[in-house]
PLY file of the C-alpha trace (Angstrom):
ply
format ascii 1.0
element vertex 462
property float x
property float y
property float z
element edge 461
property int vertex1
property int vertex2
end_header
92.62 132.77 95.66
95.73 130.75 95.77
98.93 130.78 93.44
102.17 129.69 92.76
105.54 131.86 92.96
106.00 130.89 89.74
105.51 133.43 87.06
105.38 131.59 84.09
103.82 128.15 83.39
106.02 125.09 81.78
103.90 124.18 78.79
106.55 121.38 77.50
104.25 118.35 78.73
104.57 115.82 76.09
102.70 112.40 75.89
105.50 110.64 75.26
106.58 111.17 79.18
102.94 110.72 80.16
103.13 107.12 81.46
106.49 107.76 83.49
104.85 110.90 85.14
101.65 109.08 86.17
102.97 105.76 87.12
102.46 105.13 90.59
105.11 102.27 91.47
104.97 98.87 90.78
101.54 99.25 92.78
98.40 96.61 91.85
97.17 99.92 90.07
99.38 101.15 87.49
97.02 103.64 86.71
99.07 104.97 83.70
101.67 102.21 82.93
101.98 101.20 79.19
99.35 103.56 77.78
98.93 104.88 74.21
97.41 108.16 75.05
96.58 109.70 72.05
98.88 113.01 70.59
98.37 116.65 71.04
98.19 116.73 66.96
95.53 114.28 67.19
93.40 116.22 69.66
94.44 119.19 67.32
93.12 117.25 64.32
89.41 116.24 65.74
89.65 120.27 66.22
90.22 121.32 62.92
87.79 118.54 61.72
85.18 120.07 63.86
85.68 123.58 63.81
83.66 124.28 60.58
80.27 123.13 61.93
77.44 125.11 63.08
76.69 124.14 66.56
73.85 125.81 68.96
72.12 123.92 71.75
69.92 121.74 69.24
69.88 120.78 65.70
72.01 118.95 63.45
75.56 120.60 63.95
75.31 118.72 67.38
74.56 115.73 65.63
77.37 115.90 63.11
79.71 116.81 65.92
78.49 113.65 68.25
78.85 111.80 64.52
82.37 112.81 63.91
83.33 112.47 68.05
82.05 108.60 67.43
84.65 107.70 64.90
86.89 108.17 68.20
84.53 106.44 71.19
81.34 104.61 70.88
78.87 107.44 72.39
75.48 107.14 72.97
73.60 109.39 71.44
70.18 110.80 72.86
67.20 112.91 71.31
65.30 114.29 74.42
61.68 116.44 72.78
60.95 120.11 72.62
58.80 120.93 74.89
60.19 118.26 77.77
59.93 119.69 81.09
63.20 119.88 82.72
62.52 121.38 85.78
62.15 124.92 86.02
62.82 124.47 81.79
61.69 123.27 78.83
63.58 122.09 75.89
63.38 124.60 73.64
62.53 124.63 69.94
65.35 122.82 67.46
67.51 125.59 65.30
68.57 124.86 62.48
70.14 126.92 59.89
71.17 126.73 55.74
72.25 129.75 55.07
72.66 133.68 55.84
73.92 136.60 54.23
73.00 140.92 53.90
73.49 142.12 49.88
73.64 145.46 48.97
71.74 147.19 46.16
74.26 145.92 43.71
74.15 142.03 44.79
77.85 141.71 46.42
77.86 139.65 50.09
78.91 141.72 52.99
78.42 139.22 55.15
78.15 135.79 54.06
77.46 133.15 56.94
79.11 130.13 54.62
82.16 132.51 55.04
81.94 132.15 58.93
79.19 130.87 60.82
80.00 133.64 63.97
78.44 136.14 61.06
74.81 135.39 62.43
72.63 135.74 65.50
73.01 131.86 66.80
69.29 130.68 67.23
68.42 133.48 64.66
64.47 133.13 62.87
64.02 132.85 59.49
64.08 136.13 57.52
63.86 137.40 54.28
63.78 140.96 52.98
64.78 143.97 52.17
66.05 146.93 54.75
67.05 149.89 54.85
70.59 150.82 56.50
68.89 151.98 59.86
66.65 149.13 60.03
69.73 146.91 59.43
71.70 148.63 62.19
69.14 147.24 64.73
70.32 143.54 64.26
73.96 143.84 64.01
76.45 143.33 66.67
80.36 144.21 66.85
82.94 144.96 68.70
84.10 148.57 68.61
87.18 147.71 71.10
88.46 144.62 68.88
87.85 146.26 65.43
88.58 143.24 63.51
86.93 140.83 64.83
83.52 139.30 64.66
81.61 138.66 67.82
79.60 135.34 68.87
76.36 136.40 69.60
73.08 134.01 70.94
69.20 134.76 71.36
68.49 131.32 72.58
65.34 132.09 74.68
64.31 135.29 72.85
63.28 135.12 69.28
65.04 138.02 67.12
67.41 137.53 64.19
70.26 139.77 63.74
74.30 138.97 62.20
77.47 140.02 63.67
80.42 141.72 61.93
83.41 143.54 62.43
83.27 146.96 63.51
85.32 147.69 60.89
83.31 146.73 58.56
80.17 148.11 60.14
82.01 151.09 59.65
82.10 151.41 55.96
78.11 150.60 55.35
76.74 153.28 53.24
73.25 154.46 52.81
71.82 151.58 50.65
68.93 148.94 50.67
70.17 145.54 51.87
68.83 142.59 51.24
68.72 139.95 54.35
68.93 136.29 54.39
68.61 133.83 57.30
67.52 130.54 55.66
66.48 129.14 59.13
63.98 126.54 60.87
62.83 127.05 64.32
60.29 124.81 64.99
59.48 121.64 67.58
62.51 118.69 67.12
64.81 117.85 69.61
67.84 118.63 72.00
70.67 116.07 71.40
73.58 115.30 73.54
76.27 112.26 73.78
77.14 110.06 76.24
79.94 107.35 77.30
79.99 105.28 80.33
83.85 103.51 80.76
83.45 100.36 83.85
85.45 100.40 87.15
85.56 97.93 89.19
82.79 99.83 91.19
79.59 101.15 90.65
80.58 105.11 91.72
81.49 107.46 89.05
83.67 110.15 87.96
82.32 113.04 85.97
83.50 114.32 83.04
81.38 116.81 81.20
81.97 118.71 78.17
79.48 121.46 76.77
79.29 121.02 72.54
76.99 123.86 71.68
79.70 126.69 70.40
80.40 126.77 66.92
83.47 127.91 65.51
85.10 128.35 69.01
88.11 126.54 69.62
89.50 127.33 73.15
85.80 127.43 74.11
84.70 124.85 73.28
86.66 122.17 71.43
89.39 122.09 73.59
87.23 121.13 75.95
85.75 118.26 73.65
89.17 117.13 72.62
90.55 116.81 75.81
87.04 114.43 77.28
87.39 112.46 73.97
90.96 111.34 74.37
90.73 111.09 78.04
87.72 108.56 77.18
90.12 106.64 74.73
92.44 106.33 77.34
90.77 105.40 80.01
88.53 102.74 77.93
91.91 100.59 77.97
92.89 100.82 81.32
92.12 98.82 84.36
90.11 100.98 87.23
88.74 101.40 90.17
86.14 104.21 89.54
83.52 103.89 86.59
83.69 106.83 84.36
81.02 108.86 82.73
81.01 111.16 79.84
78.92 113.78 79.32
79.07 115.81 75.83
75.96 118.73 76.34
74.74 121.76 75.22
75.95 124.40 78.25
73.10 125.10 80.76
70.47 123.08 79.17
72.16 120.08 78.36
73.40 119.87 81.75
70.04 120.34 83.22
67.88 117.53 80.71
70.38 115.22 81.65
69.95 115.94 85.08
66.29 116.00 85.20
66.07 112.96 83.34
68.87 110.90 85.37
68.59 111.97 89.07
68.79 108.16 89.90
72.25 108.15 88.41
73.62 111.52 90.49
74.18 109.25 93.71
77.00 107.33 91.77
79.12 110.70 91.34
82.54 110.96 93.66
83.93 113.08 91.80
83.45 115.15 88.77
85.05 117.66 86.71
83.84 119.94 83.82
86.39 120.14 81.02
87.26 123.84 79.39
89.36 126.35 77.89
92.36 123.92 77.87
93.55 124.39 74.48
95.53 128.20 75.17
98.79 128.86 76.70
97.53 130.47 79.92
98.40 128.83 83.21
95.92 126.11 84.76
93.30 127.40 87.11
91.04 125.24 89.00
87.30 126.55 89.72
86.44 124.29 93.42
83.36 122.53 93.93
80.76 124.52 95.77
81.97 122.05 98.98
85.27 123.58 98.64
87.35 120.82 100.05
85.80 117.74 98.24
88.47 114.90 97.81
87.84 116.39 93.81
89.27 119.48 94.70
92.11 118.64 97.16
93.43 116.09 94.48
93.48 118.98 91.33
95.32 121.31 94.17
97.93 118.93 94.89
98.33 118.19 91.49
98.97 121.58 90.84
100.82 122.45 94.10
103.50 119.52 92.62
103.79 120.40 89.37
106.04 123.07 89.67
104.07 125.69 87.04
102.10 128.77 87.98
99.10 127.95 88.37
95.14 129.80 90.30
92.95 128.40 92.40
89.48 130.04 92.64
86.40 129.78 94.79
83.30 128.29 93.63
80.81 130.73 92.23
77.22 130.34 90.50
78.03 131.62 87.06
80.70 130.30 84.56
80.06 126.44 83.15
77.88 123.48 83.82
79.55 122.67 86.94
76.90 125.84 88.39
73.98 123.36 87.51
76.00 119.81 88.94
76.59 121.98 92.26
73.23 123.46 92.61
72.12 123.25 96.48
69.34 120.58 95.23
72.31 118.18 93.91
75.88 120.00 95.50
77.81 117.34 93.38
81.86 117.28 94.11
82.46 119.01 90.78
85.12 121.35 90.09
86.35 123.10 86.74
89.76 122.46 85.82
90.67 125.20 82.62
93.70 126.79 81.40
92.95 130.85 80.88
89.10 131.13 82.30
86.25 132.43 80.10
86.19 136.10 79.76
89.81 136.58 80.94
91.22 136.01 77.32
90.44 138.63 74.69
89.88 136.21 72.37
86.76 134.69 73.80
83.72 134.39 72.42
84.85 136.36 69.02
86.32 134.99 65.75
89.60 135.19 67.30
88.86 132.01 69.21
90.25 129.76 66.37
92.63 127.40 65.34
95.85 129.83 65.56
95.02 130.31 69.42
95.12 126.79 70.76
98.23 124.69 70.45
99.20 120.51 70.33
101.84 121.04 73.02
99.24 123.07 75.19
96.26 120.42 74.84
98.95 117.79 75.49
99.67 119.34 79.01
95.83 119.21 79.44
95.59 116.20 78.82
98.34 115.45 81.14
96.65 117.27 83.74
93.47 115.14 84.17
95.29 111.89 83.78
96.97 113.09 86.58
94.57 114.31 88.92
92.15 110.91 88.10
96.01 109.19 89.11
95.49 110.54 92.41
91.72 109.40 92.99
91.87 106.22 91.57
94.85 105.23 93.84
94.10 106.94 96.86
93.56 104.41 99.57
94.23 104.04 103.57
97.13 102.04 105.04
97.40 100.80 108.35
101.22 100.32 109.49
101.98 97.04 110.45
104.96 97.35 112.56
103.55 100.99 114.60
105.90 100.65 117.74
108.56 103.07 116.59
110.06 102.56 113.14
110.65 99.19 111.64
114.53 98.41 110.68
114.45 99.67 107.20
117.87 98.82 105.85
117.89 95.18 106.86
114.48 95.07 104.61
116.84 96.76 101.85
114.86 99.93 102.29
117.58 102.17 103.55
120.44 103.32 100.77
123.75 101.99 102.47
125.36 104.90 101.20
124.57 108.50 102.39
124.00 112.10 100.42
122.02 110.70 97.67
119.72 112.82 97.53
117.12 110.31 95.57
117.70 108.06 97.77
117.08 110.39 100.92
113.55 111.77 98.93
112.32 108.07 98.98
113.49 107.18 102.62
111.85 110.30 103.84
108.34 109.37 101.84
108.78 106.00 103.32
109.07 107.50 107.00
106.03 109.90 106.64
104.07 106.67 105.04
104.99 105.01 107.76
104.01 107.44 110.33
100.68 108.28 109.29
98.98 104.99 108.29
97.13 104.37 111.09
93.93 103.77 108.90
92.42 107.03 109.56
94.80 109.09 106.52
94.67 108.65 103.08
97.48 108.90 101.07
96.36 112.07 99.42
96.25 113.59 102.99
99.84 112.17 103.41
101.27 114.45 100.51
99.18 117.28 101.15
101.16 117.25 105.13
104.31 116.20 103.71
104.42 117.85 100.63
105.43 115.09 98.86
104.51 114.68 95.44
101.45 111.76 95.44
103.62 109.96 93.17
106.17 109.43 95.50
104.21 108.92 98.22
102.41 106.12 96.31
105.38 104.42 95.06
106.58 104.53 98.80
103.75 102.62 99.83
103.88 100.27 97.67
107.31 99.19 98.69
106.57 99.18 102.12
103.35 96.78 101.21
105.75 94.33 99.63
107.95 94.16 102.27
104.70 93.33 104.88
105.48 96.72 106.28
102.07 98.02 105.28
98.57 96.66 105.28
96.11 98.46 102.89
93.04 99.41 104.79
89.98 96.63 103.49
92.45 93.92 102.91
0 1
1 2
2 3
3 4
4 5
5 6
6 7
7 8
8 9
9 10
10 11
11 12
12 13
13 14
14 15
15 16
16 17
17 18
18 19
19 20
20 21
21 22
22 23
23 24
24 25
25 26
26 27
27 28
28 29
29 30
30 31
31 32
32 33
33 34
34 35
35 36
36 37
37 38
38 39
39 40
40 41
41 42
42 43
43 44
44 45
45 46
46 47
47 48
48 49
49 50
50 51
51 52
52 53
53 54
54 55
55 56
56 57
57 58
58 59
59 60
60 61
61 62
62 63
63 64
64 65
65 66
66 67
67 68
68 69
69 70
70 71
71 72
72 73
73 74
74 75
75 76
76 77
77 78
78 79
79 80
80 81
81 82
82 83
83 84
84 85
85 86
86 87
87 88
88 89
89 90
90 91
91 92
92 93
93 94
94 95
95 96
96 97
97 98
98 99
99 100
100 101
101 102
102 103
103 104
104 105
105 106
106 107
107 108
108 109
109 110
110 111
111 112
112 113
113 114
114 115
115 116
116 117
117 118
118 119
119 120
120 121
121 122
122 123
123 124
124 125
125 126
126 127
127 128
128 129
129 130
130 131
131 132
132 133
133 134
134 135
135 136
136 137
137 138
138 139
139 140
140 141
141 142
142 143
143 144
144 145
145 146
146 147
147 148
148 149
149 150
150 151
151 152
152 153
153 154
154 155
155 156
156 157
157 158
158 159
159 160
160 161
161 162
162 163
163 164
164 165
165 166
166 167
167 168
168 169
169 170
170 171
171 172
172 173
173 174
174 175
175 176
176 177
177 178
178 179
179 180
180 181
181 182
182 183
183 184
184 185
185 186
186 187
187 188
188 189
189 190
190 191
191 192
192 193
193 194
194 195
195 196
196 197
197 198
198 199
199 200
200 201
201 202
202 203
203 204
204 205
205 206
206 207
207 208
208 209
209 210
210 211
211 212
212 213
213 214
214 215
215 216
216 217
217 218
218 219
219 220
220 221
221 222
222 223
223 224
224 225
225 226
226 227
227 228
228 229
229 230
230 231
231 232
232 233
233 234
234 235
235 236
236 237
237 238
238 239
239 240
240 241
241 242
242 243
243 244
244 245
245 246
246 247
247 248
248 249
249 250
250 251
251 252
252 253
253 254
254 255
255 256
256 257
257 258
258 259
259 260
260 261
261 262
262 263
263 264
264 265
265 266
266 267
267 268
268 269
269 270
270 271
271 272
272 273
273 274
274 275
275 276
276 277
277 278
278 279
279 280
280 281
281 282
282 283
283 284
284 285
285 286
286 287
287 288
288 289
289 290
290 291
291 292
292 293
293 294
294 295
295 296
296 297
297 298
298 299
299 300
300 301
301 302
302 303
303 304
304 305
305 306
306 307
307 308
308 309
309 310
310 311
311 312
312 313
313 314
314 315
315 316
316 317
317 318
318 319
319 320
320 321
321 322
322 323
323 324
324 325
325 326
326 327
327 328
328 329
329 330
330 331
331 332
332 333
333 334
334 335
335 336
336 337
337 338
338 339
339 340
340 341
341 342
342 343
343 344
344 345
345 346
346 347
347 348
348 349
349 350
350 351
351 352
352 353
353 354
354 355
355 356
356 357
357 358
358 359
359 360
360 361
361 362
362 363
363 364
364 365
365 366
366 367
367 368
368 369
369 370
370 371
371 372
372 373
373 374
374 375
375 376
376 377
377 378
378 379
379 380
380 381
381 382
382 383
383 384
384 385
385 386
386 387
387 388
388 389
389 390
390 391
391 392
392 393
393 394
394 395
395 396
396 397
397 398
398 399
399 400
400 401
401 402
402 403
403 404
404 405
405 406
406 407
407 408
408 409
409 410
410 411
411 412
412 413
413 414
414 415
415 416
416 417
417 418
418 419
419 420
420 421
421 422
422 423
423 424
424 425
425 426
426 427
427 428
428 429
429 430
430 431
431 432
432 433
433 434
434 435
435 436
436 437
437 438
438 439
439 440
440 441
441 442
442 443
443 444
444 445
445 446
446 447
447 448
448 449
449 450
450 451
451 452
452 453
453 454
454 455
455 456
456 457
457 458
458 459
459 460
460 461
């Protein structure tokens, strides 16, 4: 595990410094320069727009989401059959789901899913009758330690019914007969996920994937889908290197159809990264690929190293988000999982608490920030060869040097320019340049780019 001194992370990233932060120099890719990236009260907004829906892994919550997430960029939406073998899987029967609610004896609502769709069992049967207070006990869930709030519960692969509450709540059931509700279809439809494929110049892709099957979950996972959307927007108007693809899935299954269904595709990935828990104020932390040093996870690390916030690097492991199916041994895609406060290290997660009050414009804005960044780094990371190698070239003749010295902004850029210099000899990149200097990319970007214009510098391919 790897951290920062820092204890506490800066979370005043705003937009409008966005394009200064990820310019790169007057280089022929100004991978930021100029753009419109879309506002952390816009992200917030799609949110709050999309927070109300009932999602699950199928059925039509996913398709009003995908619906809604189109007004934004033009996905393609796909219906893959129940039933589908997707290998060691099958796409499971579609869920969808009207209404829910327990009466007692004298007709009042104690829980009422229109009230707050956590209140059922997600993938829940159809039910209707009457119970006694035992019987009821059987299919509710709660949270004894977090009295207050109402856990987010699943039987996606094991067909029960049941409705969460709070515990204290659960608490004040009396001795009664309760009428249950769970106006419910289970039955053979489809899976449905969104996709959106932004050209490069090349063929070979970046990954972005985003799962869409929580319902009222904010941090996990609309933040996630906020973030992918307006990255999407702003990469559609840019010029690039890489192609892009977007992936908006159900977690685990969605991630598997899609590879099942595409393997041709997979050899186009360089890089990927699953998007997460990004909406909170926690510091970032960065989940590697299961290579460990892909080019994926040495840019998000150098990112990070530069930033000058707190920030956690972890190993890869074989539990957490989709990026576990992308890095399976069979595939062992460079994809890494760049979050804020990981899943299950936030009380708030998966319980009614994950809502609208936890996630913040200013905090999605540095997310945002973040993955512009780190796709900064990839799309302009290239090898140089130095064309003057016999001891260093006269600088301040070339108007390179600052006549003047203790500046210390000058001094930063000379001493960029001199490990440049040194190191293109065609076999470093200039990622592998800041990671030995410690130079922020930026810098050592703009840096080359200077010496380029001045015939100094040779990019490797020319």
């Amino acid at each position: 595990m790897e951290r920062t001194r820092n204890s506490m992370p800066d979370n005043k990233n705003s937009l409008d410094k966005l394009p200064n932060a990820m310019t790169t120099g007057p280089a022929s890719r100004d991978f930021m320069k100029g753009e419109e990236t879309g506002t952390g009260n816009e992200m917030y907004g799609l949110m709050t727009e999309l927070y109300p829906i009932c999602r699950s892994i199928t059925g039509n919550g996913v398709r009003e989401t995908l619906r809604i997430m189109k007004e934004h960029i033009p996905l393609e939406v796909h219906e893959v059959p129940t039933g589908t073998k997707v290998f060691d899987w099958f796409v499971p029967k579609e869920w969808n789901i009207r209404d829910a609610f327990v009466k007692n004896s004298e007709g009042e609502k104690i829980i009422d899913f229109r009230k707050n769709n956590l209140h059922v069992l997600n993938y829940s049967i159809p039910v209707r009758k009457k119970v006694s207070l035992s019987e009821l006990k059987e299919h509710l869930f709660t949270l004894p330690e977090r009295p207050d709030w109402i856990p987010y519960r699943t039987s996606y692969y094991s067909e029960n019914w049941g409705f969460c509450m709070s515990h204290a709540q659960y608490l004040q059931l009396r001795e009664d007969e309760y009428e249950v509700l769970i106006d419910s279809t289970l039955e053979p439809g489809s899976l449905t996920y969104g996709e959106y494929r932004v050209q490069g110049e090349t063929d070979k892709e970046i990954l972005i994937s985003a799962h869409i099957c929580h319902p009222s979950l904010c941090n996990d996972n609309l933040s996630g889908v906020a973030i992918a959307v307006f990255l999407a927007k702003a990469l559609s108007r840019m010029s690039l290197k890489y192609s892009y693809r977007f992936l908006f899935v159900p977690g685990t299954i969605g991630s598997i159809t899609w590879l099942s269904l595409n393997e041709r595709e997979v050899s186009k990935f360089e890089h990927g990264l699953v998007a997460a828990c990004l909406g909170d104020f926690g510091r970032f932390t960065y989940k590697k690929s299961r290579r460990g040093s892909a080019e994926i996870d040495r840019a998000v690390i150098n990112v990070l190293k530069n930033s000058g916030e707190a920030y956690e690097v972890t190993d890869f492991m074989p539990f957490g988000y989709d990026e576990r199916q992308y890095c399976s041994p069979g595939f062992n895609l460079p994809v890494g999982c760049l979050m804020r406060t990981p899943h299950g290290r936030y009380p708030e997660y998966h319980t009614s608490a994950d809502n609208l009050d936890l996630v913040r414009p200013e905090y999605l804005e540095g997310s945002l920030a973040k993955y512009l960044e780190v796709l900064s780094v990839l799309e302009n990371n290239s090898r140089y060869l130095n064309q003057n190698p016999k001891c260093e070239p006269q600088l301040g003749r070339r108007g390179l040097y600052q006549a003047t010295g203790g500046q210390k902004e000058g001094k930063s850029r000379e001493i960029a320019m001199l490990w440049v210099l040194n190191l293109s000899d065609g076999s470093n990149t200039l990622l592998d340049i800041s990671d030995r200097s410690g130079i922020r990319f930026s810098a050592i970007k703009e840096a080359a780019d200077l010496l380029k214009q001045h015939g100094l510098l040779r990019e490797c391919g020319e």
